[in-house]
C-alpha positions in Angstrom: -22.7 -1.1 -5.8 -19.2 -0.5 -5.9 -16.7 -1.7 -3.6 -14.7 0.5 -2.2 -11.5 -2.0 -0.9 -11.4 -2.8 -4.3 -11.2 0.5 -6.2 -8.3 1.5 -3.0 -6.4 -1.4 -4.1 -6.9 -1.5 -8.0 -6.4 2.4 -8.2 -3.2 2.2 -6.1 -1.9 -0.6 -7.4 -1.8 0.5 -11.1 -0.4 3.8 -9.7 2.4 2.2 -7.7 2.9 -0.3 -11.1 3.9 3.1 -13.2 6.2 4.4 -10.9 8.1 1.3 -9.8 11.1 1.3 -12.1 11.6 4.7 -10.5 11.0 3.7 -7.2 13.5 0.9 -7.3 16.5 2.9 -7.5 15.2 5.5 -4.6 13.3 3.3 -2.3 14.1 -0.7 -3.2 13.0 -3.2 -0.2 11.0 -0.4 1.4 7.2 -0.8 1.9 5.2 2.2 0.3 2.1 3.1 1.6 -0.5 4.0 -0.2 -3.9 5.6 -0.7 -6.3 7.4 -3.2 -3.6 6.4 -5.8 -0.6 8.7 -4.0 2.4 6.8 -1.8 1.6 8.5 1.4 4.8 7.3 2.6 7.8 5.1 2.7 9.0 2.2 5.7 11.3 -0.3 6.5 8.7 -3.3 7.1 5.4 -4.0 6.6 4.3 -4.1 9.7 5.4 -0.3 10.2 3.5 0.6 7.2 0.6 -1.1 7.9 0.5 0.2 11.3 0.8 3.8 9.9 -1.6 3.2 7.6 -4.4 2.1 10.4 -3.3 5.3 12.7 -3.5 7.8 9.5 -6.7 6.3 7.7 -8.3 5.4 11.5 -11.9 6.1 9.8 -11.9 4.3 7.4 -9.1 2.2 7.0 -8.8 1.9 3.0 -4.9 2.0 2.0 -2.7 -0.6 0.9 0.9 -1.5 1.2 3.1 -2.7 -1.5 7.1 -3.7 -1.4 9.4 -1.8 -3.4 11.0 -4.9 -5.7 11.5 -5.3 -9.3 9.7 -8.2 -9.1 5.9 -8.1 -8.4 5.2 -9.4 -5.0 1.7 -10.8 -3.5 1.9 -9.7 0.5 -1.4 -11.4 0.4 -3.0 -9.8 3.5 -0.9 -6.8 3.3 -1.4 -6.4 -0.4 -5.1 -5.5 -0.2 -6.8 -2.1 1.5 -8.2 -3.6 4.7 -11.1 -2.9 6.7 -10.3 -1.4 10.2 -9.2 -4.5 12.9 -5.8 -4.8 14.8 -3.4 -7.3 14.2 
């Protein structure tokens, strides 16, 4: 049975991989958000993003936040589509 945090997080994080050198230059230190592969948007922290994400996806919750950096980053809870809780 497929998991469908898993594919959300996979799908968007290879998408978000391919554009990053890109992204860098327009959008460095932001936090993308992201879901079905397309950046839904772009914010200042994670918490914004994240707190987007839950208002926009309130159904069902699957999207994922990743910071703009050169680097690859592990935001370890905020890395990963999430079910649907507050924080």
């Amino acid at each position: 049975m497929p998991d469908p945090i898993r594919e959300q997080v996979l799908r968007n994080y290879e998408v978000f991989q391919e554009k990053l050198s890109s992204l860098v230059a327009t959008h460095g230190g932001k936090f993308a958000l992201m879901r079905d592969g397309e950046i839904v948007d772009f914010f200042d922290t994670v918490r914004d993003a994240y707190v987007a994400g839950q208002n926009l996806f309130e159904k069902d919750a699957l999207f994922s936040v990743q910071e703009v950096v050169g680097t690859p980053v592990d935001l370890g809870f905020f890395s990963h589509a999430l079910p649907q809780q507050p924080i």
